[in-house]
LOTI-171365 format. One record per residue: x, y, z of N, C-alpha, C in turn; residue in three letters. Coordinates in steps of 0.1 Angstrom, whole numbers, plus 5000, padded with zeros to 4 digits. Layout:
<fivos>
XYZXYZXYZALA...
</fivos>
This chain:
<fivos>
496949555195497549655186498249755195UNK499849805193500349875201500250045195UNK500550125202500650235195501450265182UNK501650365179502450395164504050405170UNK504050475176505350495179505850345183UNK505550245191506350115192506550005177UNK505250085172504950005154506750055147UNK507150155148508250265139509150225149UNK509450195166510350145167510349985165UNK509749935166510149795160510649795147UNK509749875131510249855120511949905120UNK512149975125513450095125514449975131UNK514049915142514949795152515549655144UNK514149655139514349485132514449485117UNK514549625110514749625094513649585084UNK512749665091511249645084511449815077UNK511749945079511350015076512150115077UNK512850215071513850325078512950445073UNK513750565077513850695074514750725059UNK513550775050514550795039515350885036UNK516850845032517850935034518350945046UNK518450865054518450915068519550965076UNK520650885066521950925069522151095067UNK521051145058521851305056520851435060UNK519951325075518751395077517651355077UNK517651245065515851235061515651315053UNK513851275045513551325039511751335040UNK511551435041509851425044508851335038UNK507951215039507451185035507651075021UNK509151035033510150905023510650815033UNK510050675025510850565037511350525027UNK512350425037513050325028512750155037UNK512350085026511849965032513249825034UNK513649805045515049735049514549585045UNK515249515047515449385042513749235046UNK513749285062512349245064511149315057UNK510949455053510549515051510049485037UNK510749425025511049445014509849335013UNK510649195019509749065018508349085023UNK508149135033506349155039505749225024UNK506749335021505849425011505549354998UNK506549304993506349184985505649084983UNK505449014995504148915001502848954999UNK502649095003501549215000501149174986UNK501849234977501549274968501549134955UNK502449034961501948904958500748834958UNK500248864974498848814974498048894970UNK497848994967497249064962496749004947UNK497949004938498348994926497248864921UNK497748754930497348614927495848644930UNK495548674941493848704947493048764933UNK493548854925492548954924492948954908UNK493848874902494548834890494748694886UNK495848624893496048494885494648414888UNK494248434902492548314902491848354894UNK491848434886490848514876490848544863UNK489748474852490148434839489548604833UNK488948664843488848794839489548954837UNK490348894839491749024849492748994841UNK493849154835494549104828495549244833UNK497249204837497649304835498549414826UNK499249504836500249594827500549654839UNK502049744828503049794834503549914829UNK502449994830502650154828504250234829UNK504650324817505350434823505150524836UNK505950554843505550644854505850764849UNK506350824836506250944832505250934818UNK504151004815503250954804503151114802UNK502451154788502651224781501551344790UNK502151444792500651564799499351534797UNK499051514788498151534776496951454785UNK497751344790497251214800496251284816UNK497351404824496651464832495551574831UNK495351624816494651714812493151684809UNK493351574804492051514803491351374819UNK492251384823491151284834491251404845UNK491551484846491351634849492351674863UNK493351594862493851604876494951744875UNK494951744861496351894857494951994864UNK493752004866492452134870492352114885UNK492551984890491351994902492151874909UNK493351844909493851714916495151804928UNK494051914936494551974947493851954962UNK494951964972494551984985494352104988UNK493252165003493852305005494852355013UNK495152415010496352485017496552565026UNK496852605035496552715045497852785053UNK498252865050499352935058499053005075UNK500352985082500053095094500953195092UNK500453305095501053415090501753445100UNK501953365109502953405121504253365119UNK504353225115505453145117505453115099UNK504953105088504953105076504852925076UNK504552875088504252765089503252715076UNK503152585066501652545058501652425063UNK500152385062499652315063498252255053UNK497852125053496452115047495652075060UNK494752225054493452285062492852165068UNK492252035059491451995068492051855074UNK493651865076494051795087494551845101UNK494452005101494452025112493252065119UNK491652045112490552085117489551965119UNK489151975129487751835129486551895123UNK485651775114484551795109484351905097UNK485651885089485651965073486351865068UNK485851875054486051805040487351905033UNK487351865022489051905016488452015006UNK486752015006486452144998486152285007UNK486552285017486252395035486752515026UNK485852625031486352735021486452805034UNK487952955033488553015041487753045053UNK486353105050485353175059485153025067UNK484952925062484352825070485652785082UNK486852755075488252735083488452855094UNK488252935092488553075102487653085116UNK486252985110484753025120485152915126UNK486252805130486852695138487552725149UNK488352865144489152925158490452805157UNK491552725147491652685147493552725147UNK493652655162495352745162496452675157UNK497452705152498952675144499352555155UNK499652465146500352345155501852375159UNK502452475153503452495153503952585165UNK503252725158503552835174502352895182UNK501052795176499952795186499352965184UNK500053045175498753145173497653125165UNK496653225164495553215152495353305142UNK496253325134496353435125496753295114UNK495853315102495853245091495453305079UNK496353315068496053355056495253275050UNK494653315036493353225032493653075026UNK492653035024493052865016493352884997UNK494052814999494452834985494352644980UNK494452654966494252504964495752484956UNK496152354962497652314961497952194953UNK498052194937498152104929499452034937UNK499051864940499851804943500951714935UNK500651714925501551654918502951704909UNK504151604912505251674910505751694892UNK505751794885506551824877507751894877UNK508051814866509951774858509851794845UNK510951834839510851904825511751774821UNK511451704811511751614799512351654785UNK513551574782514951604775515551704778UNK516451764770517751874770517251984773UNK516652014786515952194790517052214799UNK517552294800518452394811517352474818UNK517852474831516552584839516652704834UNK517852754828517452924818516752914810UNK516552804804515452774792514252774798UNK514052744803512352734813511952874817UNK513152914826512953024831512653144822UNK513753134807513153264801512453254785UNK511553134787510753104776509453014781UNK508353064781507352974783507052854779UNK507052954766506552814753507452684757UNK508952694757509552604763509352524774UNK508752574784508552544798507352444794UNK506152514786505352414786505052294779UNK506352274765506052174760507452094767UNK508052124774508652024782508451994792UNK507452004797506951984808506251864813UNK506451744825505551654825505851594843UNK505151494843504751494855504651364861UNK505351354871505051194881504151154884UNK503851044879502050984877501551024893UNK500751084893499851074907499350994912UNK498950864905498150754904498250624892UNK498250514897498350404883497450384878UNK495950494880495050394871495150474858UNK495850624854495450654844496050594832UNK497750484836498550384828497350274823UNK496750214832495050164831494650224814UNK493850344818493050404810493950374799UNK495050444796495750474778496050344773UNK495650234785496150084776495150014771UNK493550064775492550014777492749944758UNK492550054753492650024740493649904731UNK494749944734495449804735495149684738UNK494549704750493949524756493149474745UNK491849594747491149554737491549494721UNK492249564719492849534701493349414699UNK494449384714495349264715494949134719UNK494249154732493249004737492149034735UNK491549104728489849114728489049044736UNK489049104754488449044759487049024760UNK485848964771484848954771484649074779UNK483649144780482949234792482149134799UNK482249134814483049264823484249184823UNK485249284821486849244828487649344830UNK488949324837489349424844490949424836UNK491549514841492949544840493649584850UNK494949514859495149554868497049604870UNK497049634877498649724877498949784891UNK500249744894500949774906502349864902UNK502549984913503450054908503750174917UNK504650224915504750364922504050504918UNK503450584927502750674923503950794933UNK503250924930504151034937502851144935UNK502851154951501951284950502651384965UNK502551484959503351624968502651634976UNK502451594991501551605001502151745006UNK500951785013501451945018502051885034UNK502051785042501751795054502051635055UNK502851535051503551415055503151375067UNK502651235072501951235089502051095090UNK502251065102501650935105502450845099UNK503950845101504850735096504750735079UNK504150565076503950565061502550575056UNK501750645066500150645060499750755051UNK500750875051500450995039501950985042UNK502450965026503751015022503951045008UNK504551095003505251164994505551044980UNK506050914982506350824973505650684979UNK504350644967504350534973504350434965UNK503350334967502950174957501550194961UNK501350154949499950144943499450014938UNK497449974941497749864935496049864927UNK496149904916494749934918494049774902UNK492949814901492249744895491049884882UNK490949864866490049964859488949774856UNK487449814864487249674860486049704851UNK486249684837485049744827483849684824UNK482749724823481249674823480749734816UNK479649664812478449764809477649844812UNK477449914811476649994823475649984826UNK474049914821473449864830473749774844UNK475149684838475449584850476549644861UNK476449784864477649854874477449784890UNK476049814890475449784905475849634906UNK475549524900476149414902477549374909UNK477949464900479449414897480149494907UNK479449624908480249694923479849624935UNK478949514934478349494948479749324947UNK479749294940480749134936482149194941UNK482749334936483749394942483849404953UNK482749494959482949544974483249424983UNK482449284985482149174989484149114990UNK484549124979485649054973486949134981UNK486849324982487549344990487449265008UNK486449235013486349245022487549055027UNK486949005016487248835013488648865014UNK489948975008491049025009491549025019UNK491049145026491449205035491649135048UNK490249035049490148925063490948795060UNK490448755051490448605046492348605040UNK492848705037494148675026495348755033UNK494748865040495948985049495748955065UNK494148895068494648865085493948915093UNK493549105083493049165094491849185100UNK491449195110490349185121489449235116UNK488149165108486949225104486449405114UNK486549335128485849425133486349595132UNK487749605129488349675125488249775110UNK487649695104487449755091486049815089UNK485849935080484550015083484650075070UNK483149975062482850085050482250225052UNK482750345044482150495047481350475031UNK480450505032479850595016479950675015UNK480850735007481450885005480450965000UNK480051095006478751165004478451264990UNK477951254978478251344967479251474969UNK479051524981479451644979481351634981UNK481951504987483051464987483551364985UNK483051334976483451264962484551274955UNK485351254944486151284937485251304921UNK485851384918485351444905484551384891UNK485451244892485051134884483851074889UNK483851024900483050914906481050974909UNK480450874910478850884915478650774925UNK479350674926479550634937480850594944UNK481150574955482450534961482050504974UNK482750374981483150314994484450315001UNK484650405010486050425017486050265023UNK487150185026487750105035488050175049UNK487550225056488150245067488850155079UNK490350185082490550065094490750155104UNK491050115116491250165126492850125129UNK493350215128495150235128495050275142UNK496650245146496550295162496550445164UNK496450575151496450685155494950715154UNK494250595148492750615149492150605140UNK491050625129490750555119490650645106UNK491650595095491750595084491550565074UNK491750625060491250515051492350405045UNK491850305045492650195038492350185024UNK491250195018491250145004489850254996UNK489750194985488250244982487650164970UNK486850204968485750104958485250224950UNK485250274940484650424931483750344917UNK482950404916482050394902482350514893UNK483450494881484150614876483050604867UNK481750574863481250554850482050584837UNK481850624825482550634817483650784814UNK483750824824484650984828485550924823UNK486450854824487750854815488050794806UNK487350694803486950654786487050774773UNK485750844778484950974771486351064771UNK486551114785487551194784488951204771UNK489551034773490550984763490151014749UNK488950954747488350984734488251124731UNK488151204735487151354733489151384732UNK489951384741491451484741492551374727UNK492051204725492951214716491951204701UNK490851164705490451174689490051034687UNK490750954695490450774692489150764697UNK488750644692487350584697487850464705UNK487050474717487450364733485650304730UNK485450274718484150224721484550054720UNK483749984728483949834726482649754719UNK483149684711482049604705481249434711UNK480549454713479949334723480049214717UNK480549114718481049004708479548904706UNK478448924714477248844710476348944703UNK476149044705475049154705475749284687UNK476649284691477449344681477349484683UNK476849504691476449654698477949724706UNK477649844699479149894706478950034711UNK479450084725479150174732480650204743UNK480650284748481950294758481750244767UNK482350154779482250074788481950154798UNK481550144815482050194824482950124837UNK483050194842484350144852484650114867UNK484450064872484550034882486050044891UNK486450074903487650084903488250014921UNK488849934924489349904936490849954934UNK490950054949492250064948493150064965UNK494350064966494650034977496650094978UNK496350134984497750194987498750064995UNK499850014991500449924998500849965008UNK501050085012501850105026501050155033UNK499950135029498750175042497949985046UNK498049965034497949815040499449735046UNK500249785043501649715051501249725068UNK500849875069500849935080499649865092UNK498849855078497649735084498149655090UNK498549585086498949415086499849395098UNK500649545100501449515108501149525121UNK500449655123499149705133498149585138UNK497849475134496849395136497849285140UNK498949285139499649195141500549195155UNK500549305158501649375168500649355183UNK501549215190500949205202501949225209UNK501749305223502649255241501749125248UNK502849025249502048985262503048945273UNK503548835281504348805289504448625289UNK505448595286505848445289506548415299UNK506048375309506748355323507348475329UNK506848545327506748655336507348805328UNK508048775314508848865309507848905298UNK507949055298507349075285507449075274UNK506949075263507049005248506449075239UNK507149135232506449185218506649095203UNK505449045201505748925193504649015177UNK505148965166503848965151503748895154UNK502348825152501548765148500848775133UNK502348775126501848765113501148625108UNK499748665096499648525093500748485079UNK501048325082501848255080502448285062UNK501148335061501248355044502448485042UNK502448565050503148685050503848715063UNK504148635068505648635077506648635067UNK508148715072508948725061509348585064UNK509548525070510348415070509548315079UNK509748175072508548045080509148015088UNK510047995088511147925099512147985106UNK512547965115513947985116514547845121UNK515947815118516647695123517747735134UNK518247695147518947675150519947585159UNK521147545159521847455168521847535180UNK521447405188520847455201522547525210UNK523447475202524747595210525547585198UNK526147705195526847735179528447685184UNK529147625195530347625199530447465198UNK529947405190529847255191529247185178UNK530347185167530447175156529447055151UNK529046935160528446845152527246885152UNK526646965161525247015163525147155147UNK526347155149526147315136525947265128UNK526447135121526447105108525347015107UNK525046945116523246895116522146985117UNK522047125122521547235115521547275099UNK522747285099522947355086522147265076UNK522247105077521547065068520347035073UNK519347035082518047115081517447235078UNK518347295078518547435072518147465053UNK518947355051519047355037518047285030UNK517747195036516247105036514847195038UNK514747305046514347365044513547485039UNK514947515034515347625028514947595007UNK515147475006514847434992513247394991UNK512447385006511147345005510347495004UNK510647575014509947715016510747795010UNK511647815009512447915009512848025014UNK511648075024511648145030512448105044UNK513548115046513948035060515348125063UNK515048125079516548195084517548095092UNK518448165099519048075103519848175117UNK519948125125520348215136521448125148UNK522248195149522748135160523348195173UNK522948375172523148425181522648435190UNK523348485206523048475220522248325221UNK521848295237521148195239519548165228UNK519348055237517948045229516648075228UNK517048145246515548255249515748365241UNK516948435237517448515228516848535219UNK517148425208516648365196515048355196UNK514248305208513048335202512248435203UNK512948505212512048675217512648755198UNK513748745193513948825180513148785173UNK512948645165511948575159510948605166UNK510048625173508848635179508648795174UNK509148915177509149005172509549025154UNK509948945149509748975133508648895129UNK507848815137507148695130507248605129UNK508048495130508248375122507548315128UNK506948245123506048115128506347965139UNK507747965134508447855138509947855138UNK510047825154511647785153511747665154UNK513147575148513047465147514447445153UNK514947365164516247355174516547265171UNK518047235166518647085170519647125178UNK519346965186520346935199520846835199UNK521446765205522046625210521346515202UNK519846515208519146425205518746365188UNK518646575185519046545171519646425163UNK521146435166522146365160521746185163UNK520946175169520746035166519445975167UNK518046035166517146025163516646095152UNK516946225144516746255136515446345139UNK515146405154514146485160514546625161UNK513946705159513946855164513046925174UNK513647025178512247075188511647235179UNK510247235174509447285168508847365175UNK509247535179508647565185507347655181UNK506347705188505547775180505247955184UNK505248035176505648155178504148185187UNK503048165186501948215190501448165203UNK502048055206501447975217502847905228UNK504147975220505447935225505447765232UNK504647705227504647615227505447505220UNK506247365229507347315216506747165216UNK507347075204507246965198508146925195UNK508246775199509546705192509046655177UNK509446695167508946655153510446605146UNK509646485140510946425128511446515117UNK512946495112513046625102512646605088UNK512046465085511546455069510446505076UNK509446505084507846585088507946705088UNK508846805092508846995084508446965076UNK
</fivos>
């Protein structure tokens, strides 16, 4: 695993990852994902999709608005209590949230407690701090024909146009629950799952793409009974782990369940399991596992009036479900994936920064090239293993710049698993040389065996 900073110059080098907006500055706590970039993220959220959906006669999705009606954040309570704290230095008018510049506090740290830390401004290093305040993070936008004089000089206005960039996809989840039910009437326990963009106003952007401002989301609302929670959160927890090693790659030993302790909990939940991995800035959370019991069932019901009760198709007994919840931020798993992947070593004496992505999530399986691009019969006998290729995986590049040590130190650093070289011999044996990205080791293989 190399540090972060060679992680951001590789993505920035090889078109895994930019600075968003970059051309007019950037923009805090905004990437934009380049062409390598797009496909890994993709692959992500592919495997994901299949793992934890299509193998599963229990899992069903959707595709939420990202603007949904207020009414939506009022009741799962995030319009009350879905803030960071805040903390100013009264020196430099520098903010920050309190408990990422402080070791050993929670995100409930009250002023008196933040102050008895002695805890100095990152910025101009004094200790003069105004008190903590709580910083609703989520971004509202006024919906249809409002002019900001309208807003500005009428309330009433302001507040019935008023709405907000989902903070989260599970509450598209919650308002469809009903739907599912009405439309596939499924069995309990089953789930509903959804991938999508969330937007939450971080006070304090860090760490490349591990806290930003716009992200992808990929979560799971998985409904039960409620005697059977403990079961089915223990089938979940197990199933992340089956994920994360078995389907993304990454290093068991790296990953660390936390039991989040009541008192720093989220508001809904009675139980929850952080994912923790160990990123090269140190260890973070990757995912979580929450026991929402019936908090946002009840909630829906109680703010619109409908009944979220389900009827048990053996028993005929009908009560509100509870909920189980896996969720996972894509670009903290991107970050994973890439982190676990990112090795130096030296091949004959030169050093090498190679992924070691697994094969399922390399942007590209192959690469093909003629062993010298100035020698036309060798190009065009690439080109059509190229094409042969390219209609089997599809995932396939094709390169013919600089030499060939060239070619495999670039491929070696985006991933590819395999380069495939025709030469001379090519042309009348119908052999390639197969190299292998992990072991740089090569093979003469026939081109109907790719």
């Amino acid at each position: 695993m190399g540090k972060l900073e060679d992680i951001v110059s590789l993505c920035k080098r090889r078109g895994f990852v930019f600075q968003g907006s970059e051309v007019y500055g950037g923009m805090a706590g905004t990437w934009d994902f380049g062409p390598l970039g797009v496909v890994l993220k993709k692959k992500i959220m592919d495997e994901w999709w299949r793992f934890f959906v299509e193998e599963r006669d229990d899992m069903y999705g959707v595709d939420a608005a990202i603007l949904m009606n207020p009414r939506t954040w009022v009741a799962s309570g995030h319009t009350a209590t879905f803030a960071d704290p805040l903390v100013e230095c009264k020196e430099c008018k520098s903010r920050f949230r309190a408990d990422k510049i402080a070791d050993g506090i929670t995100e409930s740290v009250t002023t008196e407690e933040f102050l008895k830390l002695g805890v100095k401004c990152p910025v101009c290093g004094k200790e003069n701090w105004g008190p903590i305040r709580k910083f609703n993070m989520m971004f509202a936008t006024h919906v249809g024909a409002v002019l900001p004089e309208d807003v500005a000089g009428d309330t009433e206005v302001a507040e019935k146009s008023i709405a907000y960039l989902r903070p989260e996809t599970a509450q598209g989840i919650f308002t469809n629950y009903k739907n599912i039910v009405d439309t596939i009437y499924p069995t309990l326990p089953f789930g509903i799952a959804q991938q999508g963009k969330a937007f939450r106003n971080e006070i304090s952007p860090r760490d490349f793409i591990l806290r930003d401002r716009e992200c992808s989301q990929m979560e799971i609302e998985y409904f039960v009974a409620p005697e059977t929670w403990e079961e089915n959160f223990e089938k979940l927890r197990v199933m992340q782990h089956e994920f994360l090693e078995d389907v993304m790659g990454l290093p068991a030993d790296s990953i660390h369940e936390y039991e989040v302790p009541a008192d720093d909990r989220a508001h809904y939940s009675k139980r929850t399991i952080d994912y923790m991995f160990d990123y090269p800035n140190g260890e973070e959370e990757l995912m979580g596992l929450a026991y929402r019991t019936d908090f946002d069932l009840m909630n829906i019901q109680r703010e619109s009036g409908k009944s979220m009760e389900y009827r048990d198709k053996m028993t005929g007994e009908t009560f509100v479900p509870h909920v189980i919840e896996p969720s996972i931020g894509v670009e903290r798993l991107f970050l994973a994936v890439l982190s676990s992947a990112y090795t130096e070593d030296e091949v004959n004496g030169d050093k090498r920064v190679v992924l070691k992505l697994p094969e399922n999530l390399a942007p590209y399986r192959y690469c093909v090239s003629p062993l010298l691009k100035n020698k036309p019969e060798l190009v065009v006998k690439a080109r059509e293993v190229y094409e042969l290729l390219r209609k089997k995986y599809v995932n396939v590049t094709w390169d013919d710049s600089g030499n060939i040590g060239k070619r495999y130190r670039k491929q070696d650093e985006i991933g590819t698993p395999k380069c495939v070289v025709v030469d001379f011999d090519s042309l009348s044996d119908d052999t390639v040389t197969v190299r292998e990205r992990d072991t740089t080791g090569q093979a003469r293989i026939k081109i109907v065996e790719l």
